[in-house]
Steps between C-alpha positions, in 0.01 A plus 500: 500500500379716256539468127620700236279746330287388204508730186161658458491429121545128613216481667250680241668248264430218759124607528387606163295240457283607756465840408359451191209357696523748784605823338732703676328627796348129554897366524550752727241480675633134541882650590343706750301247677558289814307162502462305801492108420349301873667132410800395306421135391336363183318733413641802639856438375346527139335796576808670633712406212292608243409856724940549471499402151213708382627846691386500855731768641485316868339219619469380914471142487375374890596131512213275712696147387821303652760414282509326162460153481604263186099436409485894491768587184229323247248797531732802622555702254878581549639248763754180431666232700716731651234690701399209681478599821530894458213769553253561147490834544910508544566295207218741273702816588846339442377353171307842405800722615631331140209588280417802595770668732309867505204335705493522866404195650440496875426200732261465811626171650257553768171462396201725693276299659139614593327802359680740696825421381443513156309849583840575663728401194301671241504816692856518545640382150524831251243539245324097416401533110327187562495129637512195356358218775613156413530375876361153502374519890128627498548682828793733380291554158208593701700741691713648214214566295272687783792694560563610128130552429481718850847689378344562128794257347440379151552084528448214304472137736604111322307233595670197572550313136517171732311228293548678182600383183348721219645804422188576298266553799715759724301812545537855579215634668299634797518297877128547386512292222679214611205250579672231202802448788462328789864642591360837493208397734671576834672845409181634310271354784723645797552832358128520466483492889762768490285714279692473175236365243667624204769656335758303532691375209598141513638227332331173414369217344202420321685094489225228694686335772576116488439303792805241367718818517776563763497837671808621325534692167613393150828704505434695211227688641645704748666671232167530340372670751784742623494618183142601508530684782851662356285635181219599709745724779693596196242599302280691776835712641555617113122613453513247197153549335406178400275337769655151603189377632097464511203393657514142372157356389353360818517846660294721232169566591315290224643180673285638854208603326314242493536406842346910593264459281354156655475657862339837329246271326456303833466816683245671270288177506509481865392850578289620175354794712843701489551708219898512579513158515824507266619822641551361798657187425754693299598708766574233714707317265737654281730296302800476739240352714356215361868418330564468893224279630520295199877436476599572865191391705373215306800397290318488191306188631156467543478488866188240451696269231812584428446591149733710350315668204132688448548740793240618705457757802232426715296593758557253814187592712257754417500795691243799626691746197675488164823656710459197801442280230846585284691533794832251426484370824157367289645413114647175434650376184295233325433369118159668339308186506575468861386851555160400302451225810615719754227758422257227438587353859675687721402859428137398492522381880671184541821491736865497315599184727202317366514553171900449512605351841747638771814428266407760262416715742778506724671517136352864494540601823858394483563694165346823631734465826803480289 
């Protein structure tokens, strides 16, 4: 049943809040768009209210969950006792139909499963301004998000808040980035072996997990985070020029440096006769690079002790040539003053497993197969 027309000047009145942020051409840029939200729970119900409220001229919402259960109304952002048993994204687009009866707000009840399919339902739905993934299956994100990337979609992904209690911590950043989360592990790790290292916008938290903690969220936080990713979609489709987020800390290249440097000193010691001794290195390993082997590979341990702090790439066995030598298939992680004994030991001719036994060893092997 369709409702009755809503007078224009109502809704300029309804959204001038927003245009004094956006301008003109940002809000319409907003009323023009067509956002795509992949899960209509916690998080994504906050996202998709605030998307209607702020101007979104038509959102898709594809609903991945069953129905609403009691222990759900506490962190949805619209739903009461009388949903109970009804369909999120049903109860969202009766609710919405209320606040904002100029959006269109259609349903996929049948959720695409495997790559293909969600190939299939981009390609046939008019005109995606972007997508919003807050599915909380890592199989369907993985698959969404290689299918946006390959389709040249703008997105923005939520990490699961389960855990969570401070609002403080949540994050918007790069999949990149996300080494503080152990949520994030699995999605940023996956999509690696799908050949998406970067690039994609997420949402997450900086928060250290407690082991006394259930799985589940605080209640609050989903709203935190929906609303993240609501600024950041909202804010992106009206070419708002403020950036909403940056390399945090850890990621510049001052906090790597020292790590390079170590294996360029090590290198340059070990082979004095070449001249492009730190040429080479450098070639080998640009930034991206060692942020990888130290974060990814080694997991900012020392992969002799454990240590977490006074980073050091090494050189594992010595090899015929600087470019053998610097292979990462030969660089481990370790502190400096283990890197002092390694050279003293190892790289003057003793065997790793004797100077370090075959647990470290198999510790290296294992972190290169990875």
């Amino acid at each position: 049943e369709e409702s009755a027309p809503y007078a224009e000047e109502l809704i300029q009145e309804q959204l001038s809040r927003n245009r004094v942020f956006l301008g003109d051409s940002g809000l319409q840029a907003l009323r023009d768009s067509t956002v795509l939200v992949a899960g209509c729970g916690d998080v994504g119900s906050w996202v998709v209210t605030m998307l209607v409220r702020s101007g979104c001229g038509r959102v898709v919402l594809v609903d991945d969950r069953p129905v609403l259960q009691a222990s759900d109304i506490c962190s949805h952002a619209v739903a009461n006792v009388e949903n109970v048993g009804q369909r999120s994204s049903a109860v969202l687009k009766a609710y919405l139909a209320r606040v904002a009866p100029w959006v269109e707000v259609d349903l996929v009840l049948d959720p695409p499963r495997g790559l293909r399919e969600w190939h299939a339902l981009l390609s046939r739905l008019p005109a995606i301004t972007y997508l919003v993934d807050t599915a909380s299956d890592l199989s369907t994100k993985l698959d969404l998000i290689e299918a946006t990337v390959q389709q040249k979609i703008p997105l923005v992904s939520a990490i699961s808040p389960d855990g969570k209690t401070d609002p403080t911590a949540v994050r918007l950043g790069d999949i990149a980035h996300t080494i503080d989360d152990p949520s994030a592990d699995p999605l940023r790790q996956h999509l690696k072996l799908r050949g998406i290292l970067s690039s994609v916008p997420v949402v997450y938290s900086t928060e250290k997990p407690k082991p006394h903690r259930t799985a589940k969220n605080l209640n609050s936080l989903p709203g935190v985070y929906g609303l993240v990713v609501a600024t950041h979609a909202m804010t992106t489709i009206a070419a708002y020029d403020t950036p909403v987020y940056t390399t945090p800390v850890r990621f510049k290249s001052k906090f790597y440096d020292p790590s390079l440097h170590a294996l360029i000193r090590q290198v340059k010691a070990l082979y004095p006769e070449v001249a492009d001794a730190e040429d080479q290195v450098r070639q080998e390993w640009k930034l991206n690079k060692v942020i990888y082997t130290v974060e990814e590979v080694f997991r900012g341990h020392s992969v002799i002790s454990g240590q977490v702090n006074k980073w050091a790439l090494s050189i594992w066995n010595r090899r015929d040539t600087i470019k053998q030598a610097v292979d990462w298939r030969n660089v481990v992680l370790m502190t400096k003053e283990e890197a002092q004994r390694h050279e003293q030991l190892v790289l003057e001719g003793e065997s790793c497993e004797a100077v370090y036994g075959s647990a470290v060893c198999e510790r290296v092997e294992q972190r290169w197969k990875e």
